[in-house]
C-alpha positions as CSV (number, residue, x, y, z in Angstrom):
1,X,-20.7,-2.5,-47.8
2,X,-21.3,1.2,-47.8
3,X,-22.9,0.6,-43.7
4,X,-19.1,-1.2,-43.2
5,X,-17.0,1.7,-44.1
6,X,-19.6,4.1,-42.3
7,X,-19.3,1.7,-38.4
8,X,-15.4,1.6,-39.8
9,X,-14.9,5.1,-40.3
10,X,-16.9,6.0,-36.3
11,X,-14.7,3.3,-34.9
12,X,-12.0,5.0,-36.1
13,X,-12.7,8.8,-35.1
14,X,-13.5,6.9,-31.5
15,X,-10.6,5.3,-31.0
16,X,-8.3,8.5,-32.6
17,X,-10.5,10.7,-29.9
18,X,-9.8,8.2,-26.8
19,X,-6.0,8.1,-28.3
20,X,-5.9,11.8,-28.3
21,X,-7.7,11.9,-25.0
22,X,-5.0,9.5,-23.2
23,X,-2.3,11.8,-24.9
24,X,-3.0,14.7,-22.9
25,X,-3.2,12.9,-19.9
26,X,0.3,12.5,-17.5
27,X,2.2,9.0,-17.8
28,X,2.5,9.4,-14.2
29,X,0.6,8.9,-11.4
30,X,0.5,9.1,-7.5
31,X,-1.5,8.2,-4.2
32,X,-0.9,8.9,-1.1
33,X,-2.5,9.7,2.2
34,X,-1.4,10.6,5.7
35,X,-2.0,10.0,9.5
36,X,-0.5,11.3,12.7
37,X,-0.5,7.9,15.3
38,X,-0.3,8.2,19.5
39,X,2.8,6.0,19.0
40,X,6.2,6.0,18.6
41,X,6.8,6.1,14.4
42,X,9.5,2.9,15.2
43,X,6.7,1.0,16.3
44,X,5.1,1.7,13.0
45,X,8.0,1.4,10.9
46,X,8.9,-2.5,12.9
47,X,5.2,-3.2,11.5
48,X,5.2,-1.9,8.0
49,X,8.2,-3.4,7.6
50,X,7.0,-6.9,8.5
51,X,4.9,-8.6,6.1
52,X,3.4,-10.7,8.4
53,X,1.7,-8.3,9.7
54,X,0.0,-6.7,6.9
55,X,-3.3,-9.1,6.9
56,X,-4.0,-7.9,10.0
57,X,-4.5,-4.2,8.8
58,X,-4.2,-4.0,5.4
59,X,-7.1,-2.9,4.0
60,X,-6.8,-5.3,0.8
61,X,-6.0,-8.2,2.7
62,X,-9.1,-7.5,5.1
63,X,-11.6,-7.0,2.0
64,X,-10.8,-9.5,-0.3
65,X,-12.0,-13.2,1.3
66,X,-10.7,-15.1,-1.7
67,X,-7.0,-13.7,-1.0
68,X,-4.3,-16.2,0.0
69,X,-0.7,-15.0,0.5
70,X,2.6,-16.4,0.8
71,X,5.6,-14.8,3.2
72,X,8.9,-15.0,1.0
73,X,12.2,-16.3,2.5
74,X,12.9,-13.3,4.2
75,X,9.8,-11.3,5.0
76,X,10.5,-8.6,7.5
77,X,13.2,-5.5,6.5
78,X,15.0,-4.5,3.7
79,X,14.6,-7.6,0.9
80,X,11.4,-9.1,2.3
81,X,8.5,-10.4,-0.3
82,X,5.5,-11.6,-0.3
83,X,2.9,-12.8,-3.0
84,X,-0.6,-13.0,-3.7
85,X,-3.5,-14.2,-5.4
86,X,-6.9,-13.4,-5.3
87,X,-9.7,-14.2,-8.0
88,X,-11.0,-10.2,-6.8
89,X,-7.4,-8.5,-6.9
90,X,-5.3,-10.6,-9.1
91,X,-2.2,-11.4,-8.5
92,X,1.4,-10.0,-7.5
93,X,4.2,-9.6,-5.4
94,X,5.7,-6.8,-3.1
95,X,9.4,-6.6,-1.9
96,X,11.0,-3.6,0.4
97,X,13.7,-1.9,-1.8
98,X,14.9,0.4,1.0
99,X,14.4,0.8,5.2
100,X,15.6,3.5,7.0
101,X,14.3,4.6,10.2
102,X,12.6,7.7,8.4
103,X,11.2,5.8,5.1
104,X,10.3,2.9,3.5
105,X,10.8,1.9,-0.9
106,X,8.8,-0.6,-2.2
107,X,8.2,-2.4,-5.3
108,X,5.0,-3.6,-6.4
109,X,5.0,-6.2,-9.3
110,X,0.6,-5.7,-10.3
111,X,1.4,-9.4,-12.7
112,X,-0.1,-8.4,-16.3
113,X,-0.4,-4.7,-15.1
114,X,2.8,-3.4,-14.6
115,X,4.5,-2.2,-11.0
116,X,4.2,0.4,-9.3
117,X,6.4,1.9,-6.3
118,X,5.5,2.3,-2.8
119,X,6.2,4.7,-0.9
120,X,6.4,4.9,3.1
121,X,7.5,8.1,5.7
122,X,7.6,7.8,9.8
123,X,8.5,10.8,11.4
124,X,7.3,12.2,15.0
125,X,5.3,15.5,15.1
126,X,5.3,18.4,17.4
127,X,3.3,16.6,19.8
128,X,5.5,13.3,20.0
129,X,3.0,11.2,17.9
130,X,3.8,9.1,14.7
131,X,3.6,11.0,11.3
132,X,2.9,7.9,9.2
133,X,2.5,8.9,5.1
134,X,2.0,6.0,2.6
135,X,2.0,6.4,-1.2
136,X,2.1,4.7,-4.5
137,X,3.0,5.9,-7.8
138,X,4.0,4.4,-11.3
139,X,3.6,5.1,-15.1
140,X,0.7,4.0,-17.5
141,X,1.0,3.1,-20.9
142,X,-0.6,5.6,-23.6
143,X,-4.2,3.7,-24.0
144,X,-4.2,3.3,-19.8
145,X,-3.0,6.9,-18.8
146,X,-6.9,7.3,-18.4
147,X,-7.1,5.0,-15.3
148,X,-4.1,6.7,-14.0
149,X,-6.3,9.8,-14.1
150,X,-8.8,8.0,-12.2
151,X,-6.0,6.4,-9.3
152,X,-6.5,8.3,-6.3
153,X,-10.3,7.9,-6.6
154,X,-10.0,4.1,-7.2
155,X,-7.0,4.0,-4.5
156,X,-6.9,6.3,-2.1
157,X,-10.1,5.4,0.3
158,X,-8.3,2.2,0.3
159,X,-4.9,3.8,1.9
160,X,-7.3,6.1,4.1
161,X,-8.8,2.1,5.1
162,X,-5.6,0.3,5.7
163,X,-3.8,3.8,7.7
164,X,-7.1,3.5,9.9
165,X,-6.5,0.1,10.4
166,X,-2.6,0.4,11.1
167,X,-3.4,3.1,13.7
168,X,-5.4,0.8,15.6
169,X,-3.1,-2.4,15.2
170,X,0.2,-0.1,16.1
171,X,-1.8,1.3,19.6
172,X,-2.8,-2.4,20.5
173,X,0.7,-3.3,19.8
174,X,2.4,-0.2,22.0
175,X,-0.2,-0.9,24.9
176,X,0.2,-4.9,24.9
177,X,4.6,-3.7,24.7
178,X,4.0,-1.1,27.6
179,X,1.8,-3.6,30.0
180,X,4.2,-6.7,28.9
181,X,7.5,-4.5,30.1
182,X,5.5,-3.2,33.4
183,X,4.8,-6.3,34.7
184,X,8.7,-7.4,33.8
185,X,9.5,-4.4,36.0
186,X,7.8,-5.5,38.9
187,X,9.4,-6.7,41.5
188,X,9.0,-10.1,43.1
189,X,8.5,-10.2,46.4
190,X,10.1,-13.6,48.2
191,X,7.8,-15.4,50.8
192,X,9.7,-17.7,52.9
């Protein structure tokens, strides 16, 4: 009996420690990560806000082999969703809050881990190339506010990834957009 109280009593100062811990910690957290692009931030913004696009350079999407996702009703602009499930990532759901031509509100519904709000910028630098900053931020519980510590670790290589990837899908895109509308420019010449 006297061991029971003892393993009782360490559990306890453990658990008041982590408490105590996780009560200094922020409820908040944030990711983000930025990119500049050699294209028009439009063209980026028509892709980001296009869920059918994201497995092609999402860095999730392209990681995760046992992910399977389904395009809501409306899937491109403002009120577009899409869901997932993965036996790797879980499951959830995303759906654009707010589009503008600058920015881009998301909502990201993590299902048994709470959401989370993404957040999206376009914007053209001094050199005429895309400014293209993505984010995430939310609020952990008291016992969690440790792995909110640990979010940009755990996170952001994966935004670094999937920016990476969009800057290479939105410059395929502009090129394939710029030869498609030279050769609708050229002129046909009549042979008789």
């Amino acid at each position: 009996m006297k061991i029971l109280k003892i393993v009782l009593v360490i559990v306890a100062v453990v658990v008041g420690i982590f408490t105590l811990y996780n009560a200094t910690l922020s409820k908040e957290y944030s990711v983000s990560r930025s990119t500049t692009m050699d294209v028009d931030p439009a063209l980026v913004q028509q892709i980001v806000s296009d869920f059918s696009t994201w497995p092609e350079w999402s860095a999730w999407f392209l990681a995760d082999s046992t992910m399977e996702y389904e395009l809501g009703t409306t899937y491109v602009g403002e009120g577009a969703t899409y869901s997932w499930t993965s036996e790797n990532s879980g499951s959830g759901a995303m759906e654009i809050l707010q589009l503008t031509a600058s920015a881009m509100e998301t909502k990201i519904d993590f299902v048994g881990q709470g959401t989370s709000y993404g957040h999206w910028e376009f914007s053209t630098s001094d050199e005429g190339k895309a400014l293209v900053s993505w984010g995430f931020s939310g609020e952990m519980p008291l016992l969690m506010r440790w792995m909110g510590a640990q979010m940009d670790k755990w996170v952001g290589p994966d935004f670094e990834t999937g920016l990476a990837n969009l800057t290479a899908y939105a410059e395929r895109e502009a090129i394939a957009n710029e030869v498609a509308e030279q050769q609708t420019m050229q002129p046909v010449e009549v042979l008789d």
